[in-house]
C-alpha positions in Angstrom: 23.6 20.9 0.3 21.4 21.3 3.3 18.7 24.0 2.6 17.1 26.9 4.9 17.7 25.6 8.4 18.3 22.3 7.2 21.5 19.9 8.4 23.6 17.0 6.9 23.3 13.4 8.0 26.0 10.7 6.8 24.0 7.4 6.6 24.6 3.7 5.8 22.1 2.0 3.5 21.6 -1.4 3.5 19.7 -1.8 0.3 18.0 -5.1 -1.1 19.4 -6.1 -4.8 17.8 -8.3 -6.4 18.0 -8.7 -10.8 14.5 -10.4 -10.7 11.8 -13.0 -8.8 13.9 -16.2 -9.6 17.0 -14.1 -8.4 18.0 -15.1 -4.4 18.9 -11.4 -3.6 21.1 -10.0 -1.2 21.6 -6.3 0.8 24.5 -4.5 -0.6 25.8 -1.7 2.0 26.1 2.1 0.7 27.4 5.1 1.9 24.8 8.1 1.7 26.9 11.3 3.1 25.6 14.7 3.0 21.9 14.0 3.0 20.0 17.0 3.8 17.0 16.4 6.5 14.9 18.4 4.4 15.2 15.9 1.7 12.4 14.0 1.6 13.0 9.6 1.4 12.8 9.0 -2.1 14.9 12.3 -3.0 17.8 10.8 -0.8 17.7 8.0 -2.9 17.2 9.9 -6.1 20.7 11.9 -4.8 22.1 7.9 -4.0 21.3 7.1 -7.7 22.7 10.4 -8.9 26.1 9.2 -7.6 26.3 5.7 -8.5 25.3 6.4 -12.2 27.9 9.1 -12.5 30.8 6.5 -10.3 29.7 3.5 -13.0 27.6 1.6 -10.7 24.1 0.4 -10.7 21.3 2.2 -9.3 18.7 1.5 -6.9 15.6 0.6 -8.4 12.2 1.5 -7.0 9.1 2.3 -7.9 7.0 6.1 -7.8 4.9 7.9 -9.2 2.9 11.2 -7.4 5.3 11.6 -4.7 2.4 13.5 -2.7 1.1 10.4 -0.5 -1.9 9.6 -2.7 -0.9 6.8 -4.8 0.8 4.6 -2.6 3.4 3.2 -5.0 6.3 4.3 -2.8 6.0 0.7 -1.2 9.6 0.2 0.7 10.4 -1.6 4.2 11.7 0.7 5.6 14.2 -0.5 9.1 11.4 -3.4 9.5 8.0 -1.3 9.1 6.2 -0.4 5.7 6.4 3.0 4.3 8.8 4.0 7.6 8.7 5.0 11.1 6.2 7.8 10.8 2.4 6.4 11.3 -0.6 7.7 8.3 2.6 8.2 6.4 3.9 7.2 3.0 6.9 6.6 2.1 7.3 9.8 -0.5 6.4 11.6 2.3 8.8 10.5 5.3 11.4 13.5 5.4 15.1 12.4 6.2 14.9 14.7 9.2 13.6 11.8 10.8 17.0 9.9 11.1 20.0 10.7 12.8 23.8 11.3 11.6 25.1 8.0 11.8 22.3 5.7 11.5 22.2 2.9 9.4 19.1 2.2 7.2 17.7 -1.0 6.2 15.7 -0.6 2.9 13.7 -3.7 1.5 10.8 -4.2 -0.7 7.4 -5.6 0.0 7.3 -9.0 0.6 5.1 -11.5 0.0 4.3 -14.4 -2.1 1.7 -12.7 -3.6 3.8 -9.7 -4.4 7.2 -10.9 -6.7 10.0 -8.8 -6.7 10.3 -7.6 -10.5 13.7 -5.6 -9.5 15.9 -4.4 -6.2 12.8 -2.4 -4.4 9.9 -3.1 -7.0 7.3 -5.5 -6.5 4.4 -6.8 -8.7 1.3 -5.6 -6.9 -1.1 -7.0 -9.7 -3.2 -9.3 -7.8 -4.7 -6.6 -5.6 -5.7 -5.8 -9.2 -7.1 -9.0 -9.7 -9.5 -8.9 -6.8 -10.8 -5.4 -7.8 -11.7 -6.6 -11.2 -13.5 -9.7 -9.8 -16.3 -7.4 -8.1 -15.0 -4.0 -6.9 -16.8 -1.8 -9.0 -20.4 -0.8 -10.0 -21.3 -2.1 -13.4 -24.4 0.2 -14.2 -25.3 2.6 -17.3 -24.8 6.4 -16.0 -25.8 8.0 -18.9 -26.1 12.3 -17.7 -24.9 13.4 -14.5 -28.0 12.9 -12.2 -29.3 16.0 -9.8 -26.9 16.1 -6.5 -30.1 15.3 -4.7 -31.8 12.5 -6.6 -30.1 9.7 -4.8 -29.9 10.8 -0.8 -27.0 9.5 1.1 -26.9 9.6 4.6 -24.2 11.4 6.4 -23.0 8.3 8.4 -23.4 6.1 5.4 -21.3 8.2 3.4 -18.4 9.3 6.0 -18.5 5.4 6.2 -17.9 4.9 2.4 -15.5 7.4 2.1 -13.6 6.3 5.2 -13.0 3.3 3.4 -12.4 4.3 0.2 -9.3 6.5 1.7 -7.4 2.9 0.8 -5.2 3.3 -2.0 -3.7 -0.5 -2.4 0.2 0.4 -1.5 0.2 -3.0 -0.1 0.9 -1.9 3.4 -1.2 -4.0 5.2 0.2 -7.3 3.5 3.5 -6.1 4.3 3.4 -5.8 7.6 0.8 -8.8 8.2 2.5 -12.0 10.0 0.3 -13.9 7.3 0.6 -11.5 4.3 -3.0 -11.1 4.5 -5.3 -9.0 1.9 -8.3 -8.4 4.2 -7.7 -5.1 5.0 -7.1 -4.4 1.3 -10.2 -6.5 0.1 -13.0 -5.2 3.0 -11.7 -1.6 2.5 -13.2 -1.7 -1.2 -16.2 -4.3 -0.3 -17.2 -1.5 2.5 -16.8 1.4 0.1 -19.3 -0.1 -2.1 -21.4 -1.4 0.1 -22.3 1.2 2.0 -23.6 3.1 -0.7 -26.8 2.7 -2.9 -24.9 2.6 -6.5 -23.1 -0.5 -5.0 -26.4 -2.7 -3.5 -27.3 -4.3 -7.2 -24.3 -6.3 -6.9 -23.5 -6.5 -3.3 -24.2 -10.2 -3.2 -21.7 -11.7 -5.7 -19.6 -9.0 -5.0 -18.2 -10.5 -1.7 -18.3 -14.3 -3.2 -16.0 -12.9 -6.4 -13.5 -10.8 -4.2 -13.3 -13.0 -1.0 -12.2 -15.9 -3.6 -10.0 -13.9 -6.0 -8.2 -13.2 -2.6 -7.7 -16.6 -1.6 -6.7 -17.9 -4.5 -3.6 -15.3 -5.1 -1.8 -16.8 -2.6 -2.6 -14.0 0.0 -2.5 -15.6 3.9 -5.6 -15.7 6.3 -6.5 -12.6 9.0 -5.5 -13.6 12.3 -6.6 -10.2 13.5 -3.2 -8.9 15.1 -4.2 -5.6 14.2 -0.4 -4.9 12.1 -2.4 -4.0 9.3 -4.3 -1.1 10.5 -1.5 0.2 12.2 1.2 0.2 9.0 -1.8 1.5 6.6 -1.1 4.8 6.1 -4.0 5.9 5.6 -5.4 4.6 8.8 -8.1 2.4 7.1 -9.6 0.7 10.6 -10.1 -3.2 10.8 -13.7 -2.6 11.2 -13.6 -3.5 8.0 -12.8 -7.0 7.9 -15.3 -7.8 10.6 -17.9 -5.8 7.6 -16.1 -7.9 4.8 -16.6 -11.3 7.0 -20.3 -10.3 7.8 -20.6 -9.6 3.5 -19.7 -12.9 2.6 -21.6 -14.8 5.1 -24.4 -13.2 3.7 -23.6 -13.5 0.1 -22.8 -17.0 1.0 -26.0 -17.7 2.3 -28.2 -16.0 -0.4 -26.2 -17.8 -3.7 -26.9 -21.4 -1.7 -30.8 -20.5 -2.7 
């Protein structure tokens, strides 16, 4: 039922099924009728599963979790772009109203080689893991909470650091790259932490450890088309890769000493 102001779209889905990675897959075409446009993506496919669990059938499998844009595990294809037609959006948070009655919608995980399908619309994102544990992080004993003031941060230092650390590794940017490219992914956290002081100890083998963990998951190289910055949704710029590429050069340099 369509709420306050709201109306009713009839839809065809044209889903991806797939049982698991060593599965060829296949769309498999659904009727979604009385979709409210207040509904938001993932509760018009909540309502989708609703009916084919009570008719007997499988449901659609994808993954979620906060459903408020923060987490970014709402990672579809949605008609051909990644999280949807709506730019700085996620996909938990692309509202129906956005479609028309009638239209047909192609819905497709992630892909890359880097990212197996595990099931339908669910992708193993675990080697964007793998590259944070090989350097993104700050390995330092805290002990108390220090004074606010004790460790000055300047303003365009830390609107840089906190720019970057906006990411939160849906995957986007590999989706939508020609070359399923990491680099936004990878210099969003390398510029994070290095443009802060917590993060200069182990700024050096920092860039060696996550530029090669990135290469060797399979991930392709940046051609700098941009696509990535424009399907992030949080708008992390590709000023970061030009910072990640400057990083290793450095770190490069130094560990030949």
């Amino acid at each position: 039922m369509a709420g306050a102001g709201g109306k009713n779209l009839n839809l065809k889905l044209k889903v991806w099924k797939q049982k698991g990675p060593n599965d060829s897959g296949h769309f498999l075409n659904y009727d979604a009728n009385g979709i409210s446009t207040d509904m938001s993506f993932l509760e018009m496919l909540d309502v989708m599963n609703e009916d084919l669990i009570s008719n007997g059938q499988e449901p659609i499998e994808f993954d979620h979790d906060c459903r408020e844009g923060i987490c970014g595990t709402c990672s579809l294809v949605i008609n051909g772009e990644p999280h949807g037609p709506d730019k700085g959006t996620t996909t938990c948070q692309l509202h129906m109203r956005r479609f028309k009655d009638g239209d047909t919608i192609a819905i497709e995980p992630f892909r890359a080689k880097a990212f197996p399908v595990i099931r339908d619309l669910i992708v193993d994102r675990s080697a964007f893991d793998r590259i944070i544990e090989a350097g993104g992080y700050i390995s330092t004993n805290t002990g108390n909470a220090v004074d606010a003031n004790a460790m000055p941060i300047g303003k365009a230092e830390a609107d840089e650091a906190f720019n970057s650390a906006a990411c939160i590794g849906c995957g986007a940017c590999v989706a939508a790259c020609k070359n399923a490219s990491a680099s936004l992914f990878t210099s969003a956290k390398l510029s994070h932490l290095a443009a802060i002081p917590q993060g200069q100890a182990e700024r050096i083998s920092r860039a060696n450890s996550m530029v090669a963990q990135m290469d060797s998951e399979a991930f392709g190289a940046c051609t700098n088309t941009g696509a990535c910055e424009a399907a992030c949704p949080k708008e992390i710029s590709i000023e970061n890769i030009a910072v990640m590429n400057r990083e290793f050069a450095i770190s490069s340099l130094k560990s030949r000493k």
